[in-house]
Wavefront OBJ file of the C-alpha trace (Angstrom):
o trace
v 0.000 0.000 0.000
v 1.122 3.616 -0.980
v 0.103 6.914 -0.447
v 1.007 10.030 -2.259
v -0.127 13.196 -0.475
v -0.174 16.714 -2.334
v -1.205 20.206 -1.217
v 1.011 21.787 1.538
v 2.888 25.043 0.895
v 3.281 28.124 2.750
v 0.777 29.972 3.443
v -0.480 33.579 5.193
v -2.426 33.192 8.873
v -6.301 33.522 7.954
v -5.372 31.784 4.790
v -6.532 28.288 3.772
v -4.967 25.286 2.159
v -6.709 21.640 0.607
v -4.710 18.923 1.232
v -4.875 15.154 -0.639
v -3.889 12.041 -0.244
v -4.675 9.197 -2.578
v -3.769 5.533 -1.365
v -3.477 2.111 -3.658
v -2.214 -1.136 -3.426
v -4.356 -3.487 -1.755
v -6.551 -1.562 0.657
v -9.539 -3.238 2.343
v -12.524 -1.490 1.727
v -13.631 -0.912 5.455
v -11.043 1.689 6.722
v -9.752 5.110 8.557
v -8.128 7.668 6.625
v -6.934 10.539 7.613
v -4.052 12.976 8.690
v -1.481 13.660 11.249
v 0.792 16.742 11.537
v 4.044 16.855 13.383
v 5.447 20.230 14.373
v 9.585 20.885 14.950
v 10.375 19.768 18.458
v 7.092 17.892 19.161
v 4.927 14.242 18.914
v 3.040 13.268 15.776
v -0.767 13.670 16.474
v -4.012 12.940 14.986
v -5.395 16.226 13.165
v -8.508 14.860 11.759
v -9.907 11.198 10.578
v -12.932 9.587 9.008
v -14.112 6.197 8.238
v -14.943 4.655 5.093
v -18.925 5.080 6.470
v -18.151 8.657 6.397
v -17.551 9.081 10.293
v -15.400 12.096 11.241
v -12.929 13.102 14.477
v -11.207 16.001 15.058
v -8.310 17.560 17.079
v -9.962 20.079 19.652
v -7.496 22.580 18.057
v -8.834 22.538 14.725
v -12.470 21.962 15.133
v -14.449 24.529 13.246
v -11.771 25.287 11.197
v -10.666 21.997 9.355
v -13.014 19.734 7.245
v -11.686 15.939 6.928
v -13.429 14.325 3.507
v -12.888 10.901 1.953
v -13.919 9.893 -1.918
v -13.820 6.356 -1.305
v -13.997 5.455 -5.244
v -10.752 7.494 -5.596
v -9.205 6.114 -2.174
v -8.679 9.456 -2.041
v -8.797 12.096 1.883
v -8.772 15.894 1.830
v -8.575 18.460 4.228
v -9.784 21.718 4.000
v -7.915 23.660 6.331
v -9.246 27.140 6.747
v -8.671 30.074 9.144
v -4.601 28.975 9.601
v -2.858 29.837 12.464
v 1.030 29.917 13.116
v 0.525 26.892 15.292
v -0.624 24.633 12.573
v 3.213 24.935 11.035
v 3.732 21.405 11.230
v 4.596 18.550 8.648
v 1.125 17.048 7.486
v 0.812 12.966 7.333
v -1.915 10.851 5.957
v -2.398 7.405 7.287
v -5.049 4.442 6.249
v -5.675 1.747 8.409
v -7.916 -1.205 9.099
v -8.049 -4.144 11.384
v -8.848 -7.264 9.146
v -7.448 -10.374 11.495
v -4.604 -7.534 12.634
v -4.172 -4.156 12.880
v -2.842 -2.713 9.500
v -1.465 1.161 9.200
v 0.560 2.581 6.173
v 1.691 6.290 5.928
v 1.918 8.922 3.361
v 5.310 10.742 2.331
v 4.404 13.736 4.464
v 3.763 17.616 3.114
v 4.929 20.739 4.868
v 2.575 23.389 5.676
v 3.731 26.684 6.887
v 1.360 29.690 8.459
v 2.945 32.877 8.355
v 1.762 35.377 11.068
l 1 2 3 4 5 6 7 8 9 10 11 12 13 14 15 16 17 18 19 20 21 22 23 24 25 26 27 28 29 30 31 32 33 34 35 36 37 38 39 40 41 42 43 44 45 46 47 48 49 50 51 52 53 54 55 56 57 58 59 60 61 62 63 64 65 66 67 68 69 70 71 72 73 74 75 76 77 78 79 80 81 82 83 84 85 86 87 88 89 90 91 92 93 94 95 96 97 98 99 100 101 102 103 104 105 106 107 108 109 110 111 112 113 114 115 116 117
């Protein structure tokens, strides 16, 4: 499994950036995708997921401000980031996983996003 994520860049705060991340290989069709961001200095965390039945989670930190979206035809996640801040500087991950006799997880390349203030 591979995924190829696109979309970062730098990037004024109040600005907004899409990102993408398509996956393929052999992916079972019940899964999580979604992203993780990983700032200088500091732990990879969960910024946003949703499930193949279209069930979302968010950070606290970007709730109301980041939309998480999954074509499953295209085994393809976005995510709309809007209203940037200088704290979501951070190198952006995507990640699929499933559970299918054991737990499976694969990660994208990573894509740097930088908010000017």
């Amino acid at each position: 499994v591979q995924l190829q994520a696109s979309g970062g860049g730098l990037v004024q705060a109040g600005g907004s950036l899409r990102l993408s991340c398509t996956a393929s290989g052999n992916i079972f069709a019940i899964n999580v995708m979604g992203w993780y961001r990983q700032a200088p200095g500091k732990q990879r965390e969960l910024v946003a997921d949703v499930t193949s039945g279209g069930t979302t989670n968010y950070a606290d930190s970007v709730k109301g401000r980041f939309t998480v979206s999954r074509d499953n035809a295209k085994n393809t996640v976005y995510l709309q980031m809007n209203g940037l801040k200088p704290e979501d500087t951070a190198v952006y991950f995507c990640n699929i996983r499933w559970r299918l006799m054991s737990e499976r997880t694969y990660w994208g390349q990573g894509t740097e996003v930088t908010v000017s203030s």
